[in-house]
DSSP file (Angstrom, degrees, kcal/mol; ACC not computed):
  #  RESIDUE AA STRUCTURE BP1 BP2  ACC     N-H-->O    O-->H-N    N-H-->O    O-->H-N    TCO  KAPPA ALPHA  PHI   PSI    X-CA   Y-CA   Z-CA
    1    1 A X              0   0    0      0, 0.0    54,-0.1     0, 0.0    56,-0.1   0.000 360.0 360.0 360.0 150.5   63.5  117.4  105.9
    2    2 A X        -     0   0    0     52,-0.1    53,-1.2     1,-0.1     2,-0.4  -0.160 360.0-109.5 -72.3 174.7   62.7  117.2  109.4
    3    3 A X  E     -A   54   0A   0     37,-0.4    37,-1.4    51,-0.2     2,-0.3  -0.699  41.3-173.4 -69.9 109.6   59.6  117.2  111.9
    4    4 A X  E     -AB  53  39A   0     49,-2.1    49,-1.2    -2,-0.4     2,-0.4  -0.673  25.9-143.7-110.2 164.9   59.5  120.1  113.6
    5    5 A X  E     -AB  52  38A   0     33,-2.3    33,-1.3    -2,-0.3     2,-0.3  -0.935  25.1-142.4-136.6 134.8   57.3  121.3  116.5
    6    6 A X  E     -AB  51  37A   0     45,-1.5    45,-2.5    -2,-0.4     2,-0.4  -0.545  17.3-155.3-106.7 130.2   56.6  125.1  116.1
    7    7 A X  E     - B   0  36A   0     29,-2.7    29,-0.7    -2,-0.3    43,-0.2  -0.958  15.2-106.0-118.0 141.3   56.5  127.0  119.2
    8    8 A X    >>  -     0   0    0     41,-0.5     3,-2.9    -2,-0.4     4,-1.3  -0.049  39.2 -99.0 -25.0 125.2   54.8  130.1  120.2
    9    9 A X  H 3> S+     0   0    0      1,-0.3     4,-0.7     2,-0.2     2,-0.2   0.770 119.1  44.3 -28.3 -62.7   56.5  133.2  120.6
   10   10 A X  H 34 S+     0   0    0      1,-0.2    -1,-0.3     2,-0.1    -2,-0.1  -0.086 103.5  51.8-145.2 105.1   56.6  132.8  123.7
   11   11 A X  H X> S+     0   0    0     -3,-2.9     4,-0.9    -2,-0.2     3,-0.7   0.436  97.1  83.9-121.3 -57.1   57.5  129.7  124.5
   12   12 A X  H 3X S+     0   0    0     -4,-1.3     4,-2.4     1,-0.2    -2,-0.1   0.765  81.8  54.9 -39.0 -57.6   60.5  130.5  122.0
   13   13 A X  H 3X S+     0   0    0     -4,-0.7     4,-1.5     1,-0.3    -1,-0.2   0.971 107.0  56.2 -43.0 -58.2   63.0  132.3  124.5
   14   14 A X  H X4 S+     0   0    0     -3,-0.7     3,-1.2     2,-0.2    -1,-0.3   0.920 100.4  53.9 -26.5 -69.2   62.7  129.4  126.5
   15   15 A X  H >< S+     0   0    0     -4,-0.9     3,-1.6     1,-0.2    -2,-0.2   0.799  96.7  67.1  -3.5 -65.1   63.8  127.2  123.9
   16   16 A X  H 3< S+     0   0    0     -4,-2.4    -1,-0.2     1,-0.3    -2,-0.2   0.749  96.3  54.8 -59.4 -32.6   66.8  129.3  123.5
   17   17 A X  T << S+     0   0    0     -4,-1.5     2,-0.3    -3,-1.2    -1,-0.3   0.040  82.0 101.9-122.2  24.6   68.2  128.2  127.1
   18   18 A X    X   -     0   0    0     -3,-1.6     3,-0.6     3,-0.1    83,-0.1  -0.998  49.4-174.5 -77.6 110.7   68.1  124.0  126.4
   19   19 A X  T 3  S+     0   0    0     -2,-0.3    82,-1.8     1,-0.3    -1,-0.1   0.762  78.3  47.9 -95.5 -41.8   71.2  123.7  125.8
   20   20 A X  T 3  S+     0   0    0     80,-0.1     2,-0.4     2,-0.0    -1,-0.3  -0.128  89.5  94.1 -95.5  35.7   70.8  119.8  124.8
   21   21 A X  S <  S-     0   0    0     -3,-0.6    80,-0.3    -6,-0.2     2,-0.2  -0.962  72.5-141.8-140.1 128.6   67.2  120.6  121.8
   22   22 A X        -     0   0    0     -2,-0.4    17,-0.3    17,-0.3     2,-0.3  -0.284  34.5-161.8 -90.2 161.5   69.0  121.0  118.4
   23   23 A X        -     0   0    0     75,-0.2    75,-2.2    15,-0.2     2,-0.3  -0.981  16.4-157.9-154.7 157.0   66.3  124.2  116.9
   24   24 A X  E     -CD  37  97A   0     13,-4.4    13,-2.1    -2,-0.3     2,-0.4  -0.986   5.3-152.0-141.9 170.8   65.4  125.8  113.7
   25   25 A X  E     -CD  36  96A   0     71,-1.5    71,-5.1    -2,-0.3    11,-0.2  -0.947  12.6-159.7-144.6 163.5   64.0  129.0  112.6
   26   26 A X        -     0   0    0      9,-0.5     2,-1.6    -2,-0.4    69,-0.2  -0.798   9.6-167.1-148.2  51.5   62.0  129.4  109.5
   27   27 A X        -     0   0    0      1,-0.2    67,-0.8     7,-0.1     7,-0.1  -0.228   6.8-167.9 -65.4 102.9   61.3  132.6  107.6
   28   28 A X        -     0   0    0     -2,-1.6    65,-0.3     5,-0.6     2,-0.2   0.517  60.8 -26.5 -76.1   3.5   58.6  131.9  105.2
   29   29 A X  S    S-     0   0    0      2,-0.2     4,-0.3     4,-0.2    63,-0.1  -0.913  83.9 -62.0 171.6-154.4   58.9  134.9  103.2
   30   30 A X  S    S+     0   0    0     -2,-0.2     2,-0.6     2,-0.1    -2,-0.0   0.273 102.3  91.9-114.8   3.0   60.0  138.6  103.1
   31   31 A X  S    S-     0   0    0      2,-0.1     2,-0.9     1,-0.0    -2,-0.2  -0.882  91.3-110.8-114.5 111.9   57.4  139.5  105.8
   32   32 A X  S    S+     0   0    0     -2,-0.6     2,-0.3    -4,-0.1    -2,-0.1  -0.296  70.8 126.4 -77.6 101.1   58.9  139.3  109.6
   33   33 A X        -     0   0    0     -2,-0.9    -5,-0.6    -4,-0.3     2,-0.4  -0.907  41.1-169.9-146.6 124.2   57.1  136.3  111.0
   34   34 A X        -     0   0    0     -2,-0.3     2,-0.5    -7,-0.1    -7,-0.1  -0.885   7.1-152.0-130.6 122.0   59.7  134.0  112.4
   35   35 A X        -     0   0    0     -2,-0.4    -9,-0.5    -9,-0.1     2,-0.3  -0.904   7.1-167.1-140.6 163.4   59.2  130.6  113.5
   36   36 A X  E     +BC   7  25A   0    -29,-0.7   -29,-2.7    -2,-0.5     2,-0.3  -0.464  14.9 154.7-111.4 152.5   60.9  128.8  115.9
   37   37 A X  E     -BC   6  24A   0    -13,-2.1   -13,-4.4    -2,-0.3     2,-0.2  -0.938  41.4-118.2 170.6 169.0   61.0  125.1  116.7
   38   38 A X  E     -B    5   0A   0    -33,-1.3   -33,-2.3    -2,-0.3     2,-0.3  -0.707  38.8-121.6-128.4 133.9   62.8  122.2  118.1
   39   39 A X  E     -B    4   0A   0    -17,-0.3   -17,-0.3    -2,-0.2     2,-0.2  -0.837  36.4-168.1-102.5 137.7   63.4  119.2  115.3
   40   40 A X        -     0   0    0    -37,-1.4   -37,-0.4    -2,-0.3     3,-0.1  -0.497  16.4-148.5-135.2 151.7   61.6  116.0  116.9
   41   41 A X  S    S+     0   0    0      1,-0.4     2,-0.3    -2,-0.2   -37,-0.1   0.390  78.8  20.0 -96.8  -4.4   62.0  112.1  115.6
   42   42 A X  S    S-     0   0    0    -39,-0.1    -1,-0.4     1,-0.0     0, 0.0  -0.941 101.5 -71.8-149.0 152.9   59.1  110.9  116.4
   43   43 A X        -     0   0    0     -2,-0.3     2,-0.4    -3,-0.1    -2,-0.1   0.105  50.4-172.4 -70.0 136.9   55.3  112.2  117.2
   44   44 A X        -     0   0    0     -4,-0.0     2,-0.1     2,-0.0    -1,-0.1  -0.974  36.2 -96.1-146.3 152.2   55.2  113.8  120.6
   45   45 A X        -     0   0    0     -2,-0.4     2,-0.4     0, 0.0     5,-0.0  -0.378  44.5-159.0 -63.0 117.7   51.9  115.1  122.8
   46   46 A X        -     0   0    0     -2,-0.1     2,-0.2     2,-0.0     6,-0.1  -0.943  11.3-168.9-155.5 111.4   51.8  119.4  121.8
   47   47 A X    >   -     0   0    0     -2,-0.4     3,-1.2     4,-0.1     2,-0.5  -0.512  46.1 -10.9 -97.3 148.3   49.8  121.5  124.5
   48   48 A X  T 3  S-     0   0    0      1,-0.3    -2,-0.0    -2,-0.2     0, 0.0  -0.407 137.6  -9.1  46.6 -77.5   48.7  125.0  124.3
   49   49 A X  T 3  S+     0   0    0     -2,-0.5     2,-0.8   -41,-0.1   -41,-0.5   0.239  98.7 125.2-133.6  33.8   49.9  126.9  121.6
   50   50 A X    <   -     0   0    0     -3,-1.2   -43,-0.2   -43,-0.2     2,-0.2  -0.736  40.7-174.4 -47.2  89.7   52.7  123.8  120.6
   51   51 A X  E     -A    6   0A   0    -45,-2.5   -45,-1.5    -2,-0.8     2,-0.3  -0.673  24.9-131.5 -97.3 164.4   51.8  123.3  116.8
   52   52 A X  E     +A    5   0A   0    -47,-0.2     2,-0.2    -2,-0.2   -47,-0.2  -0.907  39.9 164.6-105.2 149.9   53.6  120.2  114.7
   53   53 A X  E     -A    4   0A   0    -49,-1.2   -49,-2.1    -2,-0.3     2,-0.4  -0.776  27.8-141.8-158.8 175.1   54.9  121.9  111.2
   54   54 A X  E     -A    3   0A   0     -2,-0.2     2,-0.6   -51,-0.2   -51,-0.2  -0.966  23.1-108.9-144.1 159.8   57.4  120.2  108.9
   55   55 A X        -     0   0    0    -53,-1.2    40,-0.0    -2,-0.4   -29,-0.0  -0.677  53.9 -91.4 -84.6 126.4   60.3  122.3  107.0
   56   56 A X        -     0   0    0     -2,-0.6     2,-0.1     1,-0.0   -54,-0.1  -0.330  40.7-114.7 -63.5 145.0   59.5  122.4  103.2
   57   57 A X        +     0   0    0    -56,-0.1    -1,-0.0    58,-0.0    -3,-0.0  -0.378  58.8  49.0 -80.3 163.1   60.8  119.7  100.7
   58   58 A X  S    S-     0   0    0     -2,-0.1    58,-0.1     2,-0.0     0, 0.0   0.257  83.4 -17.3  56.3-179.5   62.9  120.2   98.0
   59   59 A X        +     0   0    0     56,-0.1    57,-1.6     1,-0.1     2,-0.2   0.682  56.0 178.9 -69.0 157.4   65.9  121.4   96.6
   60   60 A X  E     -E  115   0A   0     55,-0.2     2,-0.3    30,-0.0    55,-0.2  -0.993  30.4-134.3-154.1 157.9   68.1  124.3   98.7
   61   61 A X  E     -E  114   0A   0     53,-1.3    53,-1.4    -2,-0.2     2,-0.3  -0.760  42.7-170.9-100.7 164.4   70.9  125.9   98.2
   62   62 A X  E     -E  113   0A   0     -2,-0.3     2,-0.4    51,-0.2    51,-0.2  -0.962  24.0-170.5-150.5 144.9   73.0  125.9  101.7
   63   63 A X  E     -E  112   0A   0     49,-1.1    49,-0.9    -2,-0.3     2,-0.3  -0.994  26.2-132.4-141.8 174.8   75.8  127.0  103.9
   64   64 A X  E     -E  111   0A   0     -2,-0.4     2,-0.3    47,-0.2    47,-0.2  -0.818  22.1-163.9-119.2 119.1   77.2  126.1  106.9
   65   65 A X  E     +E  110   0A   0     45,-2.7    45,-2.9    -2,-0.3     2,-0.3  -0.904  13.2 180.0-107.1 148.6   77.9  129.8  109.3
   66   66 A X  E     +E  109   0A   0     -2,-0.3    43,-0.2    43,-0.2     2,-0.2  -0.849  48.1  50.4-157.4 101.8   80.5  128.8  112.4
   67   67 A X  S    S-     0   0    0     41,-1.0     5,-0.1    -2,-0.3    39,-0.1  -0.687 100.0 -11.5 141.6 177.9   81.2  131.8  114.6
   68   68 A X    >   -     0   0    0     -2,-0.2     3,-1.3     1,-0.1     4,-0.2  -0.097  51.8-131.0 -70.4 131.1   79.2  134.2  116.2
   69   69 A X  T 3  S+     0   0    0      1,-0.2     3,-0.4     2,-0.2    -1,-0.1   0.511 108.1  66.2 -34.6 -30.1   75.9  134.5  115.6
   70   70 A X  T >  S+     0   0    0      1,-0.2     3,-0.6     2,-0.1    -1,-0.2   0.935 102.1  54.1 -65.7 -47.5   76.1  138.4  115.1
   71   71 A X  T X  S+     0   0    0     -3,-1.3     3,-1.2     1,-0.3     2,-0.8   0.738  80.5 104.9 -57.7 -41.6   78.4  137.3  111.6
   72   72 A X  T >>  +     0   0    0     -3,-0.4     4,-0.9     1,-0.3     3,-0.6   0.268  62.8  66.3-107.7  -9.0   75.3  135.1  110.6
   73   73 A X  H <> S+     0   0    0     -2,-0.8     4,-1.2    -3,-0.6    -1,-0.3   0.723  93.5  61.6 -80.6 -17.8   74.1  137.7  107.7
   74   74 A X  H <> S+     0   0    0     -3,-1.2     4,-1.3     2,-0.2    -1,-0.2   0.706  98.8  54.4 -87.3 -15.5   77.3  136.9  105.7
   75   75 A X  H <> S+     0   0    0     -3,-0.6     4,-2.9     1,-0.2    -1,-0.2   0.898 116.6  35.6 -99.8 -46.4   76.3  133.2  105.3
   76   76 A X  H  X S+     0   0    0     -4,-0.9     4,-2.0     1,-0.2    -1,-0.2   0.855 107.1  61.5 -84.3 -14.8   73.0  133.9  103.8
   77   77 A X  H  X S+     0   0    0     -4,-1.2     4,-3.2     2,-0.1    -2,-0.2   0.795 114.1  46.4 -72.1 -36.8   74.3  137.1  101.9
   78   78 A X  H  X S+     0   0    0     -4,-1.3     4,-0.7     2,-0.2    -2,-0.2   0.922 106.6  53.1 -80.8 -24.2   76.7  133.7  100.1
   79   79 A X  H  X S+     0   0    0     -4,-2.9     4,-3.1     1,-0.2    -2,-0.1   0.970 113.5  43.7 -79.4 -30.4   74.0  131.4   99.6
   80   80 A X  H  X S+     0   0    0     -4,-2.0     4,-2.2    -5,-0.2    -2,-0.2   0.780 106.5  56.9 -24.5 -62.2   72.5  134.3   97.8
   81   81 A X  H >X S+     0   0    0     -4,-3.2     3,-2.5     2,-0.2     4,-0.7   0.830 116.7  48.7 -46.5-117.6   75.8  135.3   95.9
   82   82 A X  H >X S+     0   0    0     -4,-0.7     3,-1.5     1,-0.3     4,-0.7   0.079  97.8  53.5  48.6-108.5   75.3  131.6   94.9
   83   83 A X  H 3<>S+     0   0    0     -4,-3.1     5,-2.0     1,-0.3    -1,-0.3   0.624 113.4  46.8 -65.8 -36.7   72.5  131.2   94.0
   84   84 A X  H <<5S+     0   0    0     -3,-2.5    -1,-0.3    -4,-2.2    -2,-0.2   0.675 113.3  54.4 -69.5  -9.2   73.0  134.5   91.2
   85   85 A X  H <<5S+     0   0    0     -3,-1.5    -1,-0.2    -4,-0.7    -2,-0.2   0.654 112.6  38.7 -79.2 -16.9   76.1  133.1   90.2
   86   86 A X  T  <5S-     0   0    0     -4,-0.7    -1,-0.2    -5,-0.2    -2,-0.2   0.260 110.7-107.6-117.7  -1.2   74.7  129.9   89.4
   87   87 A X  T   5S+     0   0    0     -5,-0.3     2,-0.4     1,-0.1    -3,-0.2   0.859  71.0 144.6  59.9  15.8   71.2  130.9   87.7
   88   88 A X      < -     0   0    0     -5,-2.0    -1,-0.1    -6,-0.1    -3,-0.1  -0.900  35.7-164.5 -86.7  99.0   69.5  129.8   90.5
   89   89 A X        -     0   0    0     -2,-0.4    28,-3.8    -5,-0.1     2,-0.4  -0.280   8.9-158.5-123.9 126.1   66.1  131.6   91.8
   90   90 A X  E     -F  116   0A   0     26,-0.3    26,-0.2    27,-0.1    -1,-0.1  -0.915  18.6-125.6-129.4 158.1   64.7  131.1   95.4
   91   91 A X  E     -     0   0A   0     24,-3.6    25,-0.1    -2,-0.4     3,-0.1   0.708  51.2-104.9 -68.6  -5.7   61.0  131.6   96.9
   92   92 A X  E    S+     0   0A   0      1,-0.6   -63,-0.2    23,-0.4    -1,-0.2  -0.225  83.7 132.7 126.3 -34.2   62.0  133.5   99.2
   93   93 A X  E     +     0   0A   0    -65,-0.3    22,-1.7    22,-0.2    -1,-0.6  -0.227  30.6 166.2 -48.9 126.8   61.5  130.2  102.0
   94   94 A X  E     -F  114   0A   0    -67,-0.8    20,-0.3    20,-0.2     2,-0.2  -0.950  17.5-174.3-152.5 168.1   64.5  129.9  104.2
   95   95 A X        -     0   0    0     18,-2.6   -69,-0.3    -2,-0.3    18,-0.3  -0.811  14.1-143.5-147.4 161.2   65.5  128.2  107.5
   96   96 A X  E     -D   25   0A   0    -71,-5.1   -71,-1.5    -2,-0.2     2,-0.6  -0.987   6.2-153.3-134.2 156.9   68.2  127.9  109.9
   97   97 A X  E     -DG  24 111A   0     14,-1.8    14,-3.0    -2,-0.3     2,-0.4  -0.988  20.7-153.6-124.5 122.9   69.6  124.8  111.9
   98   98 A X  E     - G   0 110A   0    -75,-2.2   -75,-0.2    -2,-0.6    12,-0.2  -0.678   4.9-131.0 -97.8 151.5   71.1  125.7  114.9
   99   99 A X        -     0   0    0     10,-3.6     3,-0.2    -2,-0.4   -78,-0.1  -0.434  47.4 -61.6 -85.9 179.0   73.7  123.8  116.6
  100  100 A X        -     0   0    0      1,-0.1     2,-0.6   -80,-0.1     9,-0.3  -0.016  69.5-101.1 -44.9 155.1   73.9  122.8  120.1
  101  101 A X        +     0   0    0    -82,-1.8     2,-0.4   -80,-0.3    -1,-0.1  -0.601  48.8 169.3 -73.2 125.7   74.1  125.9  122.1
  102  102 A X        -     0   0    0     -2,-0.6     5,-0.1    -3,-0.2    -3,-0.0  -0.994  37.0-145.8-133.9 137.8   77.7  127.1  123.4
  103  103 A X  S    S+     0   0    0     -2,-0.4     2,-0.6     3,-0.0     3,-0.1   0.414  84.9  95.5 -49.5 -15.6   78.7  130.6  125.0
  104  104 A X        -     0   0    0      1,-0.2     3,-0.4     3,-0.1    -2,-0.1  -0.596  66.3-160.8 -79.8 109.8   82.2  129.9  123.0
  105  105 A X  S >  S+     0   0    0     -2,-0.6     3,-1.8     1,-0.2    -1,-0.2   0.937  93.6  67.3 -66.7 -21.5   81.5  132.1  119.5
  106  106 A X  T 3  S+     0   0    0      1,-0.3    -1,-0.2   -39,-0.1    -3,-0.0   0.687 103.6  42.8 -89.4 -13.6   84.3  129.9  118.2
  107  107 A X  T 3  S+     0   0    0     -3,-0.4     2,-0.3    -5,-0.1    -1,-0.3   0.220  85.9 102.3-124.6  37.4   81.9  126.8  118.6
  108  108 A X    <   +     0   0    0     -3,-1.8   -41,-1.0    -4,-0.1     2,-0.3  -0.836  40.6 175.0-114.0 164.5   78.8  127.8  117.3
  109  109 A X  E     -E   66   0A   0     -9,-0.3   -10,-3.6    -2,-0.3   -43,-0.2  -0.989   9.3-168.1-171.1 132.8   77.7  126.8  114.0
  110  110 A X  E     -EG  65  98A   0    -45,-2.9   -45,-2.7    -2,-0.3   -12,-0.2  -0.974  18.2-132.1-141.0 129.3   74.3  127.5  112.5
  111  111 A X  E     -EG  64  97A   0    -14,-3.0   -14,-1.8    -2,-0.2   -47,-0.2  -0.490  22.7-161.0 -52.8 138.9   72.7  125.6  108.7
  112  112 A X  E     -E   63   0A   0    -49,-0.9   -49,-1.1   -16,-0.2     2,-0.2  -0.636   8.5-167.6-138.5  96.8   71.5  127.9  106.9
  113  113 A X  E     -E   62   0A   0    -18,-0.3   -18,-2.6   -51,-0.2     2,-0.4  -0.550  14.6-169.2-100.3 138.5   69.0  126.9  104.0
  114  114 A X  E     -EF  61  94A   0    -53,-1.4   -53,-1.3   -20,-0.3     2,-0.6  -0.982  23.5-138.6-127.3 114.2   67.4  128.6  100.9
  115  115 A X  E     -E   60   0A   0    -22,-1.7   -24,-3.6    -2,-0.4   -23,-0.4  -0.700  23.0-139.4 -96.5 140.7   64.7  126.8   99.3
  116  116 A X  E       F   0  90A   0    -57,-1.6   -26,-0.3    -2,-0.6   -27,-0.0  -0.435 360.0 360.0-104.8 160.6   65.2  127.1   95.7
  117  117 A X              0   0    0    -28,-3.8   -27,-0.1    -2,-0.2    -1,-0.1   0.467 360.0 360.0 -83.4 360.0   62.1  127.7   92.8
């Protein structure tokens, strides 16, 4: 998985309007505490409330949502489907990789990852 660097609430809205910083967000369990952060390739200098975090390893189940963000419930509502179809149990840990940003719904496209038990 990648290197992330976890930004502050708010720092995050910011984030949101670089067009060209690939992003992920990170629910770490059933309890709404969201974080957001920008996937890095190498070690970078992280001021004020800039922490470095890393996306947990191993296995996930995954799909790929492309179309408006508002639709984005359906993609994790399949990896779900899935994962009961399949005898497959997750911790609850899940992420999304967003793609570059576009105003076009017809070209956005967000990862959406379930890490599995």
């Amino acid at each position: 998985m990648g290197t992330a660097a976890r930004l502050g609430v708010g720092l995050s809205a910011l984030v949101r309007h670089i067009p060209w910083l690939p992003q992920h967000h990170a629910y770490w369990d059933a309890t709404p505490k969201v974080e957001v952060g920008v996937l890095v390739d190498q070690p970078c200098t992280l001021t004020g409330r800039v922490v470095a975090s890393a996306l947990p390893a191993g296995v996930t189940a995954i799909a790929v949502h492309r179309g408006p963000y508002g639709e984005l419930g359906s993609a994790h509502d399949g990896v779900l489907e899935w994962c009961a179809a399949h005898g497959r149990r997750t911790t609850g840990t899940r992420w999304e990789v967003c793609g570059l940003h576009s105003d076009g719904p017809t070209e956005q496209w967000v990862e959406v990852y379930w890490l599995l038990a």
